[in-house]
N, C-alpha and C positions, 0 to 999 in steps of 0.2 A: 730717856730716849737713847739707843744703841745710835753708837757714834758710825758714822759712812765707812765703809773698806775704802780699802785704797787699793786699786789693782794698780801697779809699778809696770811702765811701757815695758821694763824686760822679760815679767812675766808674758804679757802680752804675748811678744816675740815667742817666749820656748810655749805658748803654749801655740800658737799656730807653725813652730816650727815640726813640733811633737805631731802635732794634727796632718802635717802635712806626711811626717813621715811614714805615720798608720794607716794615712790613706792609700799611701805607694803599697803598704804592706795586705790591699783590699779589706781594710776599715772604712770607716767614712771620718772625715777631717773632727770633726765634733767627737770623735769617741777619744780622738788624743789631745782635744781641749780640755775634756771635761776629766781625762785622765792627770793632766798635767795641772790642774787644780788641785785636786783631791791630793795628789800626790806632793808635794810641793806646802800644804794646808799645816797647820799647825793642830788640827783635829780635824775629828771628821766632818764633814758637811752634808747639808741635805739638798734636796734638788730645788726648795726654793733661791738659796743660796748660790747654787751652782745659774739658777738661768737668771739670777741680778748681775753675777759675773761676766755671765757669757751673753746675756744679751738673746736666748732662746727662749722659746715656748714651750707652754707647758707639754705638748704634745710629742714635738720632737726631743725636751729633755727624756720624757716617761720610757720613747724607745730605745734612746739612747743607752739610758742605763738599764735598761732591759737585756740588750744586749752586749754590756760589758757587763754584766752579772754573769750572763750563760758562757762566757769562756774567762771568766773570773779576773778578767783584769783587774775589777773593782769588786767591794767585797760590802755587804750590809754589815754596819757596826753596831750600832744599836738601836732601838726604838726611844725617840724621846716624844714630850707630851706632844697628846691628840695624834699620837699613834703616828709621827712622822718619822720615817725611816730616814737615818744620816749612814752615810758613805764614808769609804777611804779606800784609796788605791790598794789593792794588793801586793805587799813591801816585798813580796820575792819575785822581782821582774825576770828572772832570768828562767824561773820557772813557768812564769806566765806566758814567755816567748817559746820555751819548750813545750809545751802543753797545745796553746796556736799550732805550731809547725807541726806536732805529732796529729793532731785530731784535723785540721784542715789542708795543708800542704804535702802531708803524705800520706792522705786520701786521694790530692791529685793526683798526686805522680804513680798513686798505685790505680788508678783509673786510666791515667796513658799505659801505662808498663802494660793494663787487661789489652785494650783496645789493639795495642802494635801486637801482641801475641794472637789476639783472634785476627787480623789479618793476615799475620804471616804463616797462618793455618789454611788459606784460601788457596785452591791449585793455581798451578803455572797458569794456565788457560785464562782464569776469571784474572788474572794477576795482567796480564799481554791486553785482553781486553778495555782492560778497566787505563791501560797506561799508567801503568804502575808500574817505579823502581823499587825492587822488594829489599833492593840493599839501602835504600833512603829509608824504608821502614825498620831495618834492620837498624842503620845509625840511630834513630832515633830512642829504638826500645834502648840502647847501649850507655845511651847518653843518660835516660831516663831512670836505668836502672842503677848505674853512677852515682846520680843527683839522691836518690834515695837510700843509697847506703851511706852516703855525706848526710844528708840529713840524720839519719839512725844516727849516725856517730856519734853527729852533733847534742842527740837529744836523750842519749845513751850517757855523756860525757857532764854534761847538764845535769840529769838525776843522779848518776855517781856522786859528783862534787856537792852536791847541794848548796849551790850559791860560792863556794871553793874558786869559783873563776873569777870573780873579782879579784880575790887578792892575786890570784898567776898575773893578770895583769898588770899591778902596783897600782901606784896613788898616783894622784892626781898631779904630785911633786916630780912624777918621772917621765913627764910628755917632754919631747924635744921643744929646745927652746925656740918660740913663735906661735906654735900652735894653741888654738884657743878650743 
């Protein structure tokens, strides 16, 4: 008889802290549970595993990892018997968060950047009309057009380095002292 897991209250913790953050990032809390398992596992797991941990159904794990497949947070490891697929986190996070921001985030910002420019295409007249400051719309494209050459950078600097930015950062050894 396979002896019980033990899930440890601090996993717990990072993994609803993790959940909580991907959610601010317009994930859903469960995709940074189920990431913060995988990740964190000492191999890979499959979704039976993942909804005894997590305390999910079968339905809501199937989409979940559904959808952290399609922007590859997590990643199929292998087939074991009876054709069950087992999971693990995809280990180059920084490429993972690169990849997010490039295919979804500046999508947005280059759907504001379209929208402020066909506005500010519209005449003086429909502009007076409508009550409309064309220099608010003007701030905006500015800002927006800002916000996405920060992100290129960002995600320009990210593929350059190939994971490189860990170490610019140091270890763990070099946080000021207090912080946790």
């Amino acid at each position: 008889m396979p002896k019980k897991e033990k899930i440890l209250p601090e996993l717990k913790k990072l993994e609803n802290s993790i959940g909580e953050f991907m959610q601010y990032w317009g994930f859903k809390k469960v995709h940074g549970r189920i990431w913060a398992h995988l990740y964190t596992s000492k191999g890979p797991l499959d979704s039976e595993a993942l909804m005894k941990r997590l305390g999910l159904s079968k339905g809501m794990m199937s989409i979940a990892i559904r959808d952290l497949l399609k922007h590859q947070v997590i990643l199929a490891d292998h087939v074991g018997k009876h054709g069950v697929t087992f999971y693990k986190a995809n280990p180059d996070i920084m490429g993972v968060i690169s990849r997010v921001l490039r295919t979804r985030e500046m999508e947005m910002l280059g759907q504001t950047e379209h929208i402020c420019e066909c506005l500010l295409k519209i005449s003086e007249e429909e502009i007076e009309e409508a009550q409309m400051d064309r220099s608010k719309c003007e701030d905006i494209l500015k800002v927006t057009v800002s916000a996405k050459r920060l992100l290129e950078l960002f995600v320009y600097q990210v593929q350059a380095q190939d994971m490189g930015l860990f170490d610019q950062l140091g270890s763990l050894d070099d946080r000021p002292e207090g912080s946790t």
